[in-house]
ZAFIVO-937879 format. One record per residue (C-alpha): residue number from 1; x, y, z. Coordinates in Angstrom, 3 decimals, padded with zeros to 6 digits. Example, Ala and Ser with C-alpha at 12.3 -4.5 7.8 and 13.67 -1.06 7.14 Angstrom:
<pts>
num=1	px=012.300	py=-004.500	pz=007.800
num=2	px=013.670	py=-001.060	pz=007.140
</pts>
This chain:
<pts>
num=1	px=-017.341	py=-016.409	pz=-001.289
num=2	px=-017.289	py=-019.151	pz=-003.837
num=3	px=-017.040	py=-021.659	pz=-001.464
num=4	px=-019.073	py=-024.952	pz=-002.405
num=5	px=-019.409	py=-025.824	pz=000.623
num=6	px=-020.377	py=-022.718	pz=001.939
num=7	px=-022.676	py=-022.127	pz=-001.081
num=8	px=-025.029	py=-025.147	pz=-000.090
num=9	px=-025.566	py=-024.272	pz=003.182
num=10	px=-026.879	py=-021.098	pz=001.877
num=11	px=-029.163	py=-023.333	pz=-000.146
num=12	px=-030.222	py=-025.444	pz=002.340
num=13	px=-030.787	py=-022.952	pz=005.429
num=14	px=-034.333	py=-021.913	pz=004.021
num=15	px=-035.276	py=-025.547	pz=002.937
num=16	px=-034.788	py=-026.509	pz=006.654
num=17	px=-036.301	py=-023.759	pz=008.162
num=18	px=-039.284	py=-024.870	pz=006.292
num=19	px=-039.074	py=-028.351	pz=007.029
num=20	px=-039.258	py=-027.630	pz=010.829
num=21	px=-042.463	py=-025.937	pz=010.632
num=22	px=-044.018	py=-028.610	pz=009.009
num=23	px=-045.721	py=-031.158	pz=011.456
num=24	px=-046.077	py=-033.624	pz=008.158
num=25	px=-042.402	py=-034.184	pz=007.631
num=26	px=-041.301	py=-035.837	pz=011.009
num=27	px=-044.047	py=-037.031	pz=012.154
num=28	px=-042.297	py=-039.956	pz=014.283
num=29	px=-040.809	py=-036.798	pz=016.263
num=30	px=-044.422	py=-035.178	pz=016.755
num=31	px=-045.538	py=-039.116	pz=017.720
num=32	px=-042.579	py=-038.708	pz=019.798
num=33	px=-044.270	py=-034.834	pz=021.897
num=34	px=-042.008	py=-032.991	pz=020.078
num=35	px=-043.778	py=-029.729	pz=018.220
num=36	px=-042.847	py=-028.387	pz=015.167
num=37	px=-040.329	py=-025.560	pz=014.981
num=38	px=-040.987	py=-022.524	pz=013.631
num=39	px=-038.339	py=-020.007	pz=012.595
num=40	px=-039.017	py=-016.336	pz=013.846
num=41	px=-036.900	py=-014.720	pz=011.316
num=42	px=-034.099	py=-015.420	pz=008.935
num=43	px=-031.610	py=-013.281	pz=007.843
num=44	px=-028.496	py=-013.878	pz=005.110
num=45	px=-025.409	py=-012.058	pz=005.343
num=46	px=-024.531	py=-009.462	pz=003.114
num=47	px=-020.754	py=-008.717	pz=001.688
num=48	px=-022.364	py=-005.527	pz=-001.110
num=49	px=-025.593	py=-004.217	pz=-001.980
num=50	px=-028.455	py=-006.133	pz=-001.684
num=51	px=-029.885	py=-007.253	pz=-004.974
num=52	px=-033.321	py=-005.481	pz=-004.169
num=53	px=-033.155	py=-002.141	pz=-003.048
num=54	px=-036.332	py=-002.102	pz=-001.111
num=55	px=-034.594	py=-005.232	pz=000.813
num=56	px=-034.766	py=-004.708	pz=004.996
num=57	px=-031.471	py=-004.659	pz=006.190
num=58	px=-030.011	py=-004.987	pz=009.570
num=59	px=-026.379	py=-003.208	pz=010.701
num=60	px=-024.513	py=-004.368	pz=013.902
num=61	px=-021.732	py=-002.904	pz=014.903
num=62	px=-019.686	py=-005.637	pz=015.925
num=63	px=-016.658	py=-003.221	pz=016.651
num=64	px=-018.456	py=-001.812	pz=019.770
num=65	px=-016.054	py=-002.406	pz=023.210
num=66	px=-017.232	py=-005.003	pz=025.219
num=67	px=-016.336	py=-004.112	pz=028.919
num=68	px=-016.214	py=-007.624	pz=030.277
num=69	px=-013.984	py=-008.952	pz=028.168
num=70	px=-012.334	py=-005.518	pz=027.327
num=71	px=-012.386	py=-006.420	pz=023.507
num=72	px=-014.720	py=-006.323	pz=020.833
num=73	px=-016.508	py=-009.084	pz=019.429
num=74	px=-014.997	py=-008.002	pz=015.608
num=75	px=-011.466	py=-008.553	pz=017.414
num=76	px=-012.262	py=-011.860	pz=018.883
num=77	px=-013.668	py=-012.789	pz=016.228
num=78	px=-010.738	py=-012.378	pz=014.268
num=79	px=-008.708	py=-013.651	pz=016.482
num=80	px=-010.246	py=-017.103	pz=015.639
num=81	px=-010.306	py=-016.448	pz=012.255
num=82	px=-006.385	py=-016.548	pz=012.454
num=83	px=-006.587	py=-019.921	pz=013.806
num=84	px=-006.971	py=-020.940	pz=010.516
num=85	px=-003.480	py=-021.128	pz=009.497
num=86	px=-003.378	py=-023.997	pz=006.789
num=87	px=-005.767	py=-021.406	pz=004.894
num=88	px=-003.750	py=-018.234	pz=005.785
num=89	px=-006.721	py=-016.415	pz=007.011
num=90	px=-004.745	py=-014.446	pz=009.473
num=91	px=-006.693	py=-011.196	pz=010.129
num=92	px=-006.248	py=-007.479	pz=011.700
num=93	px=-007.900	py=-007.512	pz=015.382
num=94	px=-008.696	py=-003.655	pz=014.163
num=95	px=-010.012	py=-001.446	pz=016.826
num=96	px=-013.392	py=000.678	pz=015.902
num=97	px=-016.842	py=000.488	pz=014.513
num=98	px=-016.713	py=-002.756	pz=012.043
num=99	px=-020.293	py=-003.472	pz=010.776
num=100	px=-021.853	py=-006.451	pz=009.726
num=101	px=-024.489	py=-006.365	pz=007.205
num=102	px=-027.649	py=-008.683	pz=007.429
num=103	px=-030.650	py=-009.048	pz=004.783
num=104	px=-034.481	py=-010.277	pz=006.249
num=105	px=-035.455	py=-012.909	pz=003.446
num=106	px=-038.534	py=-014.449	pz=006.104
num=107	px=-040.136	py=-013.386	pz=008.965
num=108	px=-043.433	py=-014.939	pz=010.572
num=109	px=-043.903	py=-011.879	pz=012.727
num=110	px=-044.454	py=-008.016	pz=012.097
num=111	px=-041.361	py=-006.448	pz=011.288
num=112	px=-039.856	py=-002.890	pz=012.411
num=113	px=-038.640	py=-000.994	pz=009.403
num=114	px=-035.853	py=000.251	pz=011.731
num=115	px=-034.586	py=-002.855	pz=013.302
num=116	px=-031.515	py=-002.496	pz=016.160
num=117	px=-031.307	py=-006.363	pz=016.305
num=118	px=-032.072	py=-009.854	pz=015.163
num=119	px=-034.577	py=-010.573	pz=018.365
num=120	px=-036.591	py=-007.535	pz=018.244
num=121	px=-039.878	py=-008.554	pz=017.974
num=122	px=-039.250	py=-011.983	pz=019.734
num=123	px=-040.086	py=-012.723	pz=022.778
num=124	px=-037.134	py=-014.151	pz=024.482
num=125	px=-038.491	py=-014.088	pz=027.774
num=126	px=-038.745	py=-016.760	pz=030.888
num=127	px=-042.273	py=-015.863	pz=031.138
num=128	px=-042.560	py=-016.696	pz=027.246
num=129	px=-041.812	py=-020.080	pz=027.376
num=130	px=-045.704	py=-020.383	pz=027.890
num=131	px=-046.807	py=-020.291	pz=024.876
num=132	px=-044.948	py=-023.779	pz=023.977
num=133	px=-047.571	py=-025.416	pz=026.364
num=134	px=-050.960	py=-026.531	pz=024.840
num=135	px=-052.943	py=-026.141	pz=028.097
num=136	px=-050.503	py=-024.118	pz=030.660
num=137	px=-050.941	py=-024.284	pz=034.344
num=138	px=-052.016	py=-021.186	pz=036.348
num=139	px=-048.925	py=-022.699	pz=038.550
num=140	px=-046.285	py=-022.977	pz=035.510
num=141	px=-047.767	py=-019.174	pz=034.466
num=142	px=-047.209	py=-017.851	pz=038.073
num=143	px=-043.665	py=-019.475	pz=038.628
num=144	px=-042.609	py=-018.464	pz=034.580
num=145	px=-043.826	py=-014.766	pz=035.476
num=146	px=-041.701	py=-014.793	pz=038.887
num=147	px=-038.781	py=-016.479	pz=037.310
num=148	px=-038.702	py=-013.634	pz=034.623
num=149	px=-038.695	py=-011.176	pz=037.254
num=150	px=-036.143	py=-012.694	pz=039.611
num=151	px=-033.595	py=-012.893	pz=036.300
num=152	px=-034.445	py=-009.548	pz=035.410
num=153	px=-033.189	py=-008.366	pz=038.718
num=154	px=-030.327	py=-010.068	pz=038.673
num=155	px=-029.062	py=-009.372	pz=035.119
num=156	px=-030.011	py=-005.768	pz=036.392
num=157	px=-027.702	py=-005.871	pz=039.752
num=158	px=-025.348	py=-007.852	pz=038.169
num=159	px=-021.437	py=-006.402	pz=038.757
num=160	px=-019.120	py=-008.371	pz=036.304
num=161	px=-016.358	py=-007.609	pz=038.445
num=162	px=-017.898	py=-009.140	pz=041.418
num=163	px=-020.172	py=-012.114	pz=039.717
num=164	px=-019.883	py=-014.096	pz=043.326
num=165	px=-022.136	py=-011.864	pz=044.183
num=166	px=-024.810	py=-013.393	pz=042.403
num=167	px=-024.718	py=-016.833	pz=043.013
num=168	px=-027.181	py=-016.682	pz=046.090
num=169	px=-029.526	py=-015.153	pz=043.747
num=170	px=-028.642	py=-017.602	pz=040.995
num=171	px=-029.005	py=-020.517	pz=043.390
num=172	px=-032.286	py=-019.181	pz=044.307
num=173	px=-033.389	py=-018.954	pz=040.615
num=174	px=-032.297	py=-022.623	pz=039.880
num=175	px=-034.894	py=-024.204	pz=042.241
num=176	px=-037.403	py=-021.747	pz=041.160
num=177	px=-036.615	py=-023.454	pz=037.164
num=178	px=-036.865	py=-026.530	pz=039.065
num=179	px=-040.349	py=-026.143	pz=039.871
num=180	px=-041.427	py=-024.463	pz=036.973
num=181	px=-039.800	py=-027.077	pz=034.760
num=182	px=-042.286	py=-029.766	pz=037.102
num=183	px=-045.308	py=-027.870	pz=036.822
num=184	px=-044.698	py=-027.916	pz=032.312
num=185	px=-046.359	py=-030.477	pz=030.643
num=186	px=-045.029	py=-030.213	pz=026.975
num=187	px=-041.596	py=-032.114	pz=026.358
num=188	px=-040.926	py=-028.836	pz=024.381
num=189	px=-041.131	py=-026.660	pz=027.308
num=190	px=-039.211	py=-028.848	pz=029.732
num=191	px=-036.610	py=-029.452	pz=027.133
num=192	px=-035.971	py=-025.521	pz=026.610
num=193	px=-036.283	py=-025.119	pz=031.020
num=194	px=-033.423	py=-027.649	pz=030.972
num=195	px=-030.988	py=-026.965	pz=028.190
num=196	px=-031.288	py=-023.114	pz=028.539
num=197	px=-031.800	py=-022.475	pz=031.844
num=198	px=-031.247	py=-025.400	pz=034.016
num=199	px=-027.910	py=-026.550	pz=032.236
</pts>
C-alpha cells in the first residue's frame, strides 16, 4: 500500500520467522529452557494477482455471518477500520461474501493443494502440546489425551445462547490443565498450558 512502515514489516516477517528457528541466535533464551520456535506456515496477503502463477493461494470468506455475534467478521472489521478517523479510513460494513486473498511463501509441513484454512495441516490440539516435551510422561500423555476429549465435548455441546451452561464443564477442565500443566516438564509446554488454556 506504499506504506513505509507497513513495507518493512513485510520485510522483516520472514527474517524473524527464521530467526526463531534458529537455536544459535538466542542462545541466552535456550540457556534460559526456552526452545526454538518454528513457524508452521507463512502466508502474505494478496491485494491482485500473485506474481507467480503456480503460487498456492488461500481464499477466506470473511463475509460469512457469524451467528454469535450476528455480524460478519468483514463488517467488524470495518467497523474498526473507521476508527481511524484522523486518516479518513471510514469504510462500508457491506453485507455478503468479501474474500481475502492469502499467498503460502513457507511451509515446514506437507501442504494441501486445496487448502480451506491457514491451520490445516497443524495440529492445534490439547493432546498436541506433547510434542514440545523432550521426554513426555505417560501421565502428561494420558491427562493431554483426556483434556482434548473433555474440550472437544464441550465445544461440541456448547449453546452460545446458554454459555452458563458450560461452566461446570469448564471448571472441570481447568483442574484437569492444572494437573497436566504439573505433570510437563518443558518451560515451553507449561508456558503454552498457562497462557492458552489456563489464562
Amino acid at each position: 500500500d506504499g506504506h513505509g512502515h507497513h513495507q518493512f514489516a513485510g520485510y522483516l516477517t520472514p527474517l524473524a520467522v527464521s530467526a526463531a528457528a534458529d537455536s544459535s541466535r538466542f542462545t541466552d533464551q535456550i540457556d534460559a529452557g526456552l526452545q526454538p520456535w518454528q513457524v508452521q506456515k507463512l502466508y502474505v496477503s494478496l491485494r491482485s494477482d500473485p506474481a507467480d502463477p503456480n503460487a498456492q493461494t488461500l481464499e477466506i470468506n470473511t463475509g460469512e455471518y457469524d451467528p454469535v455475534t450476528g455480524r460478519s467478521f468483514f463488517q467488524i472489521g470495518m467497523q474498526g477500520r473507521s476508527q481511524q478517523k484522523t486518516q479518513q479510513m471510514g469504510s462500508l460494513e457491506l453485507q455478503g461474501a468479501q474474500l481475502s486473498v492469502l499467498q503460502l511463501t513457507e511451509s515446514n509441513i506437507a501442504i494441501n493443494s486445496d487448502e480451506r484454512s491457514v491451520f490445516d495441516g497443524i495440529d492445534t490440539s490439547i493432546s498436541g502440546l506433547i510434542r514440545f516435551e523432550r521426554q513426555p510422561v505417560s501421565a502428561f500423555i494420558e491427562l493431554s489425551v483426556e483434556l482434548q476429549a473433555m474440550i472437544a465435548g464441550i465445544l461440541n455441546n456448547f449453546n452460545p445462547l446458554e454459555p452458563a451452561a458450560s461452566v461446570a464443564e469448564l471448571a472441570e477442565a481447568h483442574e484437569l490443565a492444572n494437573l497436566a500443566k504439573d505433570a510437563a516438564h518443558d518451560s515451553e509446554t507449561i508456558r503454552l498450558l498457562e497462557e492458552k488454556i489456563l489464562g
